[in-house]
Every structure is written in structure tokens, then in C-alpha cells.
Steps between C-alpha positions, in 0.01 A plus 500: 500500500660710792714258721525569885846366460780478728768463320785328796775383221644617160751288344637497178803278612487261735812303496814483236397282238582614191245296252264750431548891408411749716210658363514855713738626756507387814150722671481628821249710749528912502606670732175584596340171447254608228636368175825236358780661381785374239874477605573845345219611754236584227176404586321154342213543302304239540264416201270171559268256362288345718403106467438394853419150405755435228681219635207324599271584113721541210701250265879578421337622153305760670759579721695573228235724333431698778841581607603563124217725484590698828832505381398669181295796687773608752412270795852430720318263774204284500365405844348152611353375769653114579206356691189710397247216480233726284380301237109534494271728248383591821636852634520349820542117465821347488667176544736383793854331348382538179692301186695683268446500110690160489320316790778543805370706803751693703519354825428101643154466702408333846144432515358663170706854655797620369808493711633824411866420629543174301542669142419162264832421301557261249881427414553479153342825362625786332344815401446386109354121650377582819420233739347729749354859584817651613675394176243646305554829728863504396372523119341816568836604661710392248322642272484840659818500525576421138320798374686734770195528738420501844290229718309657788437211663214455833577179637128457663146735442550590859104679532418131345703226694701692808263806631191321352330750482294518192148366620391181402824440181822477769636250727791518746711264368827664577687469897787698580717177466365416162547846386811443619612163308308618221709778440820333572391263197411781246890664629639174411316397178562850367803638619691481157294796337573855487140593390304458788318750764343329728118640654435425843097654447191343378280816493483509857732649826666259757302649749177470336290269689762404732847550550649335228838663464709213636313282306671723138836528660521132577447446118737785449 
């Protein structure tokens, strides 16, 4: 699938802890804004696999398969989707705050809705016994990381849950402020990789049916 993406931070260090190896160089934007390029200045090539839904589907096990299996064929980043909410044989049906393979959904709920800027954390977890979605999110991390592979990480399906603007499957579930709090908490929970580039997209624009852009830079 072609992603409308808009791609507002690339990180492969954000702070000084040492605990886990740095998987590439620290990227950054060309010149020219059209592609990431290495310290020495040599362009990234970026070679994905694309499970938009893994954090919310697949056991550690399969986890493990699949990114042992990318591994194998070349693949240097897979890219997710953190809150997708497609989980229907339906093209087009899909489920709001969906639970992962383990039972935990990914954010606390007010009313039967999702309040996308109170992520739901359980103390206690870790990414081998998770206790809730976001530990189970730092497996798939981890274990990128491990086999010397990039995360390309969307925090939220924006055409799904910001724009809303996929007909009768999205809901605008995401304010500037919780955009805002939501990605201060993804920062903070994940700030002691080196294998993460973070997707502010969804397949849409931030202008597409609205102005969103504030919105993606809050999160940002």
C-alpha cells in the first residue's frame, strides 16, 4: 500500500542511554528533502515490510517469525501502525480500541469510546510478560532491534481516527491536545531505542478534509 505520509520526525537517538546498540547511524533529511541520508551523507535505502496491525494481531511467536523471516530476505525496517483498529474479514469493517493478541487494548475508555490521550498502562509489565498493549509494543521493538532492524512506527491511522475520512470505518478520536499528550507518552515510553523512525501519516495528508497539520505537529 502507497502511504500519503508525512513523515515530521526521524530519530534514531533520542537521548544518551546507552542500554541498547545502535542499530544504524544516526538518519537525517537531504538536502533537498526527498530521501534520509547516513552520517557519511550516503543515502538510506529503505527496504520495508508492511504489517499495519502487528501490535494489535500477532503473538511474540509470530512476531518472531515474521521478523526472522524479513530478516532473512534483506528487509532493514518493518513498519506498523500503533492504533490501526482493522480487525474485520470485512475490507471495510473494523473495530474501535480493539484488544491485542493477549486481551489489553491500547488506550482507557469513557463511555464505550476510547480516550485516545489516556494510553492504558499497567505497572508491572515487561516486554517478555506484558501487562499491557504498550509493553507488548516494546516486544516488537526489542526485537527489531535485536536482529539489527528498523521500526517505522505511525503512532495513529490518521485517514482512520484524526482526518476521518474513510466513509463509514473512521472516527475522530484524536484532538490537537491528545495528539499532543499522546505523543509525549510514546517519546517517553520509547526514548531508550536507537531503532525507531517515527510516521506521522496514516495514508492520508494533514490537509485532507480539514486542516489537520497542527493536529501532526502537536503529536510531533
Amino acid at each position: 500500500m502507497l502511504i500519503s505520509a508525512l513523515i515530521l520526525c526521524v530519530t534514531t537517538s533520542c537521548n544518551t542511554n546507552t542500554s541498547f546498540k545502535p542499530v544504524k547511524p544516526e538518519l537525517s533529511v537531504s538536502a533537498d528533502h526527498r530521501y534520509l541520508v547516513l552520517e557519511n551523507g550516503n543515502p538510506f535505502l529503505w527496504l520495508g515490510g508492511t504489517v499495519w496491525g502487528m501490535s494489535e494481531w500477532l503473538s511474540r511467536e509470530e512476531i518472531d517469525i515474521y521478523l526472522n523471516d524479513r530478516k532473512s530476505k534483506g528487509f532493514n525496517v518493518v513498519q506498523i501502525c500503533l492504533f490501526w483498529g482493522k480487525r474485520e474479514d470485512d475490507p471495510v469493517g473494523f473495530t474501535v480500541n480493539p484488544t491485542n493478541y493477549y486481551g489489553f487494548k491500547a488506550f482507557r475508555e469513557t463511555d464505550g469510546k476510547p480516550d485516545a490521550s489516556q494510553p492504558l498502562i499497567i505497572d508491572g509489565g515487561t516486554p517478555l510478560q506484558s501487562n499491557d498493549y504498550w509493553d507488548h509494543v516494546e516486544y516488537i521493538i526489542q526485537s527489531a532491534n535485536e536482529l539489527d532492524m528498523m521500526v517505522a512506527l505511525l503512532p495513529v491511522w490518521g485517514r482512520r481516527y484524526v482526518n476521518a475520512t474513510h466513509a463509514n470505518f473512521s472516527e475522530k478520536l484524536f484532538t490537537e491536545a491528545g495528539m499532543a499528550g499522546y505523543g509525549k507518552f510514546l517519546g517517553q515510553k520509547f526514548k531508550s531505542y536507537s531503532n525507531i523512525i517515527w510516521v506521522m501519516g496514516g495514508d492520508v495528508q494533514p490537509d485532507l478534509g480539514g486542516n489537520y497539520l497542527n493536529h501532526y505537529r502537536a503529536m510531533a
